[in-house]
N, C-alpha and C positions, 0 to 999 in steps of 0.2 A: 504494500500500500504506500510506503513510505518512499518508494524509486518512482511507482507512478505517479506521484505527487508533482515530485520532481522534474520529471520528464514533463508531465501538463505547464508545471510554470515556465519550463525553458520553451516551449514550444508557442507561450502564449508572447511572451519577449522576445524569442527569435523564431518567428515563424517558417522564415528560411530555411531553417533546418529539417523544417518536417518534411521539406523536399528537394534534399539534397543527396546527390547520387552520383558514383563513381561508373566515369564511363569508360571502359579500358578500347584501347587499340592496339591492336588491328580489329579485336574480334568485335567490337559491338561496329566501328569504322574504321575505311579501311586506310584511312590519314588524318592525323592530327588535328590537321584545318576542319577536316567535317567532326570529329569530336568537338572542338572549340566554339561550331556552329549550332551543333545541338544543345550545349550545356546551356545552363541556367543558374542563376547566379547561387553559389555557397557549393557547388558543383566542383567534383576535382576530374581532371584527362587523363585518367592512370595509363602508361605509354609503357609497350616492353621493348626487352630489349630487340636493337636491329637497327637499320641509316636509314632514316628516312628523307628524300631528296623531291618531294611535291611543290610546288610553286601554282600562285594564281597574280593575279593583275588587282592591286585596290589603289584606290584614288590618293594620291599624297602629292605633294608637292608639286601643284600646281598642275597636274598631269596624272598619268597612273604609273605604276611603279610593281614588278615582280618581286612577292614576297614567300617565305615557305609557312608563313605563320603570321597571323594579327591577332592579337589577344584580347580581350575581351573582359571588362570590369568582373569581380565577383570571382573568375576562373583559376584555380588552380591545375595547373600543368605541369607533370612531372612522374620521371623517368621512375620504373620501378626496380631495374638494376644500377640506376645511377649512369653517372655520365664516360665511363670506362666501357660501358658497350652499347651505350644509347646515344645514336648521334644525329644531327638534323644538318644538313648541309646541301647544296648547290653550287656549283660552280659559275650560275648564271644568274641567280637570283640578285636583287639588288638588296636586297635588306631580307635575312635569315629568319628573324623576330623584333614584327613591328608593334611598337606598343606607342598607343595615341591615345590623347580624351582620356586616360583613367583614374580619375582624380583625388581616387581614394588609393589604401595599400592594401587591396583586397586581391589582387592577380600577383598570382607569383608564377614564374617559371622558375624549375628546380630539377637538377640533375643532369645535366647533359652538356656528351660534345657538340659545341656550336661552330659551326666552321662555315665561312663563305668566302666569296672573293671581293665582295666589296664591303659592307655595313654586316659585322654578326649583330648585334644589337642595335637599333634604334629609338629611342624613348624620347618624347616628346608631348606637348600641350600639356603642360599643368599635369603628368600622370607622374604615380609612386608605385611602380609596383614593387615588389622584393624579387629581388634576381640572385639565386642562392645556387652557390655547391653544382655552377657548371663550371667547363674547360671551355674558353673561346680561345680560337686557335683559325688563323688564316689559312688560305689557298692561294698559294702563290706568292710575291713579293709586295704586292699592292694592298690596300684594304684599312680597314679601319673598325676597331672591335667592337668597341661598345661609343655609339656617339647619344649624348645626353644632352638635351636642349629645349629652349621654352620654357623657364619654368617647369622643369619637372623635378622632382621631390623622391629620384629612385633609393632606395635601400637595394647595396652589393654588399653580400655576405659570404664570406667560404670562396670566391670565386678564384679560377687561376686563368689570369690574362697572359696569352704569352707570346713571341716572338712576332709581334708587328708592329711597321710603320709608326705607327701610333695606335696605345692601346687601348686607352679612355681617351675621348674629349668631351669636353664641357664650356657649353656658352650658353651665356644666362639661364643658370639650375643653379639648383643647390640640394646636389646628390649626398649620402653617406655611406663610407666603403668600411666597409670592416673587416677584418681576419681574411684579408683577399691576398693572394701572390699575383706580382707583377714580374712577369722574368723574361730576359731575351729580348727586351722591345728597343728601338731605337727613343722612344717619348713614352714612357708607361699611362702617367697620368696628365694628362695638360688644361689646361683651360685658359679659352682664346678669347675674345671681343665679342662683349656680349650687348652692344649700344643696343641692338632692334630690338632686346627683352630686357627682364629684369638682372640686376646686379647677380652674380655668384658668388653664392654664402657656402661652399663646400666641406663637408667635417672628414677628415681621414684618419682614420681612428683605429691603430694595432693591425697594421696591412706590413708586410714585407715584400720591398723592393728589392730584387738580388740582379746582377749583371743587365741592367739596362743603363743606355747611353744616357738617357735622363730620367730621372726617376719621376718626382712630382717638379710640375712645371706650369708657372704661370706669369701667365702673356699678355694681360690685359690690365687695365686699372679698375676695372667694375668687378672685383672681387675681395672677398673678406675671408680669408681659408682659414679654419684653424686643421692643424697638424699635429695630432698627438701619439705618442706611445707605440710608432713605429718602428722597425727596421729596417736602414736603408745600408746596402752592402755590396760591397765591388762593383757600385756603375761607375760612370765615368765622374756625372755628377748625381750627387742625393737630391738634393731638393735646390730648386732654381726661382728664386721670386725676380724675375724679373723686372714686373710691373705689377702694383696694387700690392696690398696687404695681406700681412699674413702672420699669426701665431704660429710659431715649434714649440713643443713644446714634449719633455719626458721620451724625446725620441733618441735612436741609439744607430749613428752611423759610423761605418767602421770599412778601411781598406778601400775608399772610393779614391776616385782621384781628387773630387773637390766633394765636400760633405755636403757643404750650402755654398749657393752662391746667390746673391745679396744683393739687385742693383735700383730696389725698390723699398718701401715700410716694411721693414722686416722685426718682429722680435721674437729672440731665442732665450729660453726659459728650461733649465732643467737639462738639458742636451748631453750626449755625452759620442764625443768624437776621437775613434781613437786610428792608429795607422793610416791614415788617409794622408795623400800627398799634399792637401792643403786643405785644413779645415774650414775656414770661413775665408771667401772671396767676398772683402766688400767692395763695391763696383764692377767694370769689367770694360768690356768694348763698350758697350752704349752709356750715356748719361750715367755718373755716381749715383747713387744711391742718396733719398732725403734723408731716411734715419733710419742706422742699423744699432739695436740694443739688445747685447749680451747679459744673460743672467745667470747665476749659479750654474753654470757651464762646463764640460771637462774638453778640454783638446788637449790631446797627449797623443806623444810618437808621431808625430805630422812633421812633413819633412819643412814645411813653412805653416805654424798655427794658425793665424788671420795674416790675409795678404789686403795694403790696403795699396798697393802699386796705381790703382785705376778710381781713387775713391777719391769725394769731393763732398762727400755730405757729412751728416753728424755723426758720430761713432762712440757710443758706450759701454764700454767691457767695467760689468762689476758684478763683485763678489764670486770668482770662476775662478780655476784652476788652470792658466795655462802656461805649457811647459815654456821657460826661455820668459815667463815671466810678462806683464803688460800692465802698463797704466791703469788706475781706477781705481774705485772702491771697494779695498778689503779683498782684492786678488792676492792668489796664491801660485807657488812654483814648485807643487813640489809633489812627487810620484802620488799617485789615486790608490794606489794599493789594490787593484783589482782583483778579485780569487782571480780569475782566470783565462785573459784579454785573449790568450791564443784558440779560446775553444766559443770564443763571443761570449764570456759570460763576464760582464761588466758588472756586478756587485760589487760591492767595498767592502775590503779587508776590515775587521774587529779595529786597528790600529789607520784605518785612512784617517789621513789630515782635510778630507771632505765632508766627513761626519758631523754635523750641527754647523757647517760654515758657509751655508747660505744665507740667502735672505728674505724675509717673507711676503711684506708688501712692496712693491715696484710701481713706483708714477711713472708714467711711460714719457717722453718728450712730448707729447702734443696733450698732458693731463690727465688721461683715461689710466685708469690703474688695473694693474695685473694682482691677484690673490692666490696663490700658493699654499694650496691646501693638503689636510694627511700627512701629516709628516712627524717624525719621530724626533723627543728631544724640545730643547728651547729655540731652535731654526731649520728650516728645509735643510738638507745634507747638498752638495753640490752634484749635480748629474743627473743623467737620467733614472738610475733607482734609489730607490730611499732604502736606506739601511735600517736594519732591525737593530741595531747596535746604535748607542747615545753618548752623548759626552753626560756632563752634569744635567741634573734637570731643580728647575727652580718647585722645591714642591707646596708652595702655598698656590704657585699660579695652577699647578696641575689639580691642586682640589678644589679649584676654581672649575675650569674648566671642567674636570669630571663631573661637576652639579649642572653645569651650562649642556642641557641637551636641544641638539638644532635635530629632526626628527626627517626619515625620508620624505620628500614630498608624496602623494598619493591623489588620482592616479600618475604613475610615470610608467612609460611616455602619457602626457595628458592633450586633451584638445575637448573643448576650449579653455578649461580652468583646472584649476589642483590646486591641494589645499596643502601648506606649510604648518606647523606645529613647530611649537619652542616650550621650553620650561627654564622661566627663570630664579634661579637660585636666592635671588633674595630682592629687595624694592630696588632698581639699576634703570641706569639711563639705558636703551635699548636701539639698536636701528638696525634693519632688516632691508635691505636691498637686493635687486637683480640686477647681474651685468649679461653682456654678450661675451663670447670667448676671445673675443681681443683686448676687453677690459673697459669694456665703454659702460658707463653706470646706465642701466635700464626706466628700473623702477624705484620708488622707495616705498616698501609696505609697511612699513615702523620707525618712527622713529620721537621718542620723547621716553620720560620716565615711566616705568611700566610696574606693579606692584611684580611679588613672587609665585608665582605656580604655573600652568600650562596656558599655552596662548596657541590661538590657531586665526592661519588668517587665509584667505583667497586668493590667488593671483590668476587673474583671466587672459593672461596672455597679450597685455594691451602697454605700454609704455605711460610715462608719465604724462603725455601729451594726449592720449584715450587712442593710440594708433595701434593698430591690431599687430605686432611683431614677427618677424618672419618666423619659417620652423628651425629646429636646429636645439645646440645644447644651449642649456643656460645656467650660471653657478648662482648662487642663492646665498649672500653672506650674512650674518648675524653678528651683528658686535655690541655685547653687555662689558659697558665700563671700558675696559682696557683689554678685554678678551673675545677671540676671532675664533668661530667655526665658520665652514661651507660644507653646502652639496650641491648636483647639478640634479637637471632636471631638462626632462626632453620635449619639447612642444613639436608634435605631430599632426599635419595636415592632411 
């Protein structure tokens, strides 16, 4: 009695479900495209294994255009041996898998080899689907992997882009790639001029870059990228800002020829750069760079740490460790004490002289502030991992702090709103703001004398000015009296 209860409410709240239905192929159809046509939305295309090479003609781009696949809102499509013997490919088709108009993140493709000779992926108009745990892989010398444009909102997850021309491009989206391999590619990640749409806000978040000629790379001034918790390893170069802005930040590049190169807003946060033939290039062939700002930093074993040979703009190295030594605030020169640098495993030794010798809050040069949260100890540790290991700690602050709970937000990912909780330790001055991940203050949801106990407050997704804010991550900082927590929090469209 007590399950079909159960089942009666979810059915009365999700009606969709009560007719949803797995339609496999070949046997119920004898290609993908007519599974895709039949379904209905909350519907999954369960696909066996085998190549499937089917093309038809749909209307895009001002004209019609040969596709092996258009997907469809609501549909999940995916492979049921996975992407090792389920493959979808053409050698003539112009786009492999076209995804338009899907404005939610309810279509996913999943599991498979995608291989074409021109477009494997194409996403566009305002669509999010999830594109997970396939292989895109080209035909022939030419092509272009995954192209993301218009405003679309995709989630790549698990994915491995490998040996093409270019592997991602992005103009005006604002994609987020996770746990994805980039390898082999002449431009893994790029993002180009996006005037005809909206700006790129792109989040790259614990993806690894291994042997491509450029790893992430951006071209245009209409972008806002934050770049976190990655590895970027034996390309030529890691990460390239050439033009427009961008956070690094807790990423780990090692053995490239240039780790970052810098000839745009650039700030680096947490990084840790080791054997690369030159860790930071600020400048280059084109126009210096306006402001490049270094934070708790590691470059070691670089055969030249920061080159500033081409540079003409502002340059702030503090609180960072780099070898051979450099101007600023509270830099240091002296070995990181790595366990294990030749097997990539950049932790810090019990005894590193990186241990608590960060910094916490960062005003950036043009006032937006960066927040450096999680961290062990009385300051962030320098580099990209924090250490389990402390120097001193102050402990009247830390039973401070242990009283001081800032609470996950709920729901996360949220859309339109999510609710924050705090509990304060005793009657304190209080201020509760939102920033963006470059450090630019958002919102403020609190801020004056607040009595002690739990607090809970709204945030609807809107800026201080009532403007609806884009999607993407957002950190959430709390500060009673003289003491800082943060969390972040995912606003999903």
């Amino acid at each position: 009695m007590k399950h079909l209860l159960c089942y009666t409410v979810l059915m009365f709240l999700y009606p969709s479900l009560m007719y949803a239905a797995v339609i496999r192929i070949p046997q119920d159809y004898p290609t993908i495209q007519a599974g895709i046509n039949a379904a209905q939305r909350g519907d999954t295309v369960l696909v066996a294994a085998g190549s499937y090479t089917g093309t038809h003609r749909i209307a895009a781009f001002r004209d019609s255009i040969s596709v092996c696949l258009a997907m469809k809102p609501g549909i999940v499509v995916m492979s049921e041996a996975g992407p090792d013997f389920t493959t979808i490919t053409n050698d003539t088709a112009f786009v492999i898998v076209y995804i338009a108009g899907i404005k939610d993140t309810t279509a996913v493709i999943k599991g498979f080899t995608i291989q074409g000779s021109f477009f494997g992926i194409f996403c566009a108009n305002l669509s999010a689907p999830l594109i997970e745990n396939n292989i895109i892989l080209p035909l022939g010398e030419d092509g272009l992997g995954i192209a993301i444009v218009d405003s679309s909102l995709a989630w790549l997850r698990g994915n491995i882009i490998q040996g093409y021309e270019l592997g991602v491009n992005i103009e005006g989206a604002s994609p987020t790639f996770v746990n994805n391999l980039f390898e082999l590619n002449n431009s893994a990640l790029r993002i180009e001029s996006s005037r005809q749409f909206d700006p790129s806000l792109p989040v790259v978040l614990s993806n690894l870059f291994r042997n491509n000629a450029e790893g992430f790379e951006s071209t245009t001034e209409e972008v806002n990228a934050f770049v976190s918790q990655n590895i970027f390893v034996s390309n030529e170069t890691g990460a390239a800002i050439d033009q427009g802005n961008a956070l690094l930040t807790r990423n780990i590049f090692a053995n490239n020829q240039f780790a970052v190169r810098a000839l745009s807003h650039a700030i680096l946060v947490n990084n840790t750069m080791f054997g690369d033939s030159v860790g930071v290039q600020a400048g280059g062939f084109l126009a210096g760079a306006d402001s490049l700002q270094i934070y708790n930093t590691i470059i070691w074993n670089s055969r030249l740490p920061i080159d500033t040979s081409f540079f003409s703009g502002i340059l702030a190295v503090n609180y960072s460790d780099v070898q051979g030594g450099w101007a600023g605030n509270e830099n240091i020169n002296q070995d990181p004490l790595f366990v294990h640098p030749d097997t990539l495993n950049f932790q810090l030794g019990k005894n590193s002289p990186c241990i608590d010798a960060g910094n916490d809050t960062i005003l950036t040069l043009q006032g937006d502030t960066i927040i450096i949260t999680k961290f062990q100890g009385n300051e962030p540790d320098i580099g990209a991992i924090e250490s389990p290991w402390v120097t001193s700690v102050n402990v009247k602050e830390m039973d401070m702090l242990d009283h001081l709970v800032l609470y996950p937000n709920y729901p996360n990912p949220f859309n339109p709103a999510t609710t924050i909780q705090y509990r304060v330790p005793q009657r304190s001055k209080v201020t509760l703001k939102i920033y963006n991940m470059i450090g630019q203050e958002i919102r403020t949801l609190a801020n004056g004398e607040e009595t002690a106990g739990l607090k809970s407050v709204l945030w609807d997704g809107h800026d201080d000015k009532g403007n609806k804010v884009a999607s993407g991550i957002y950190l959430y900082r709390i500060q009673v009296d003289n003491f800082v927590k943060a969390e972040k929090a995912v606003l999903a469209k």
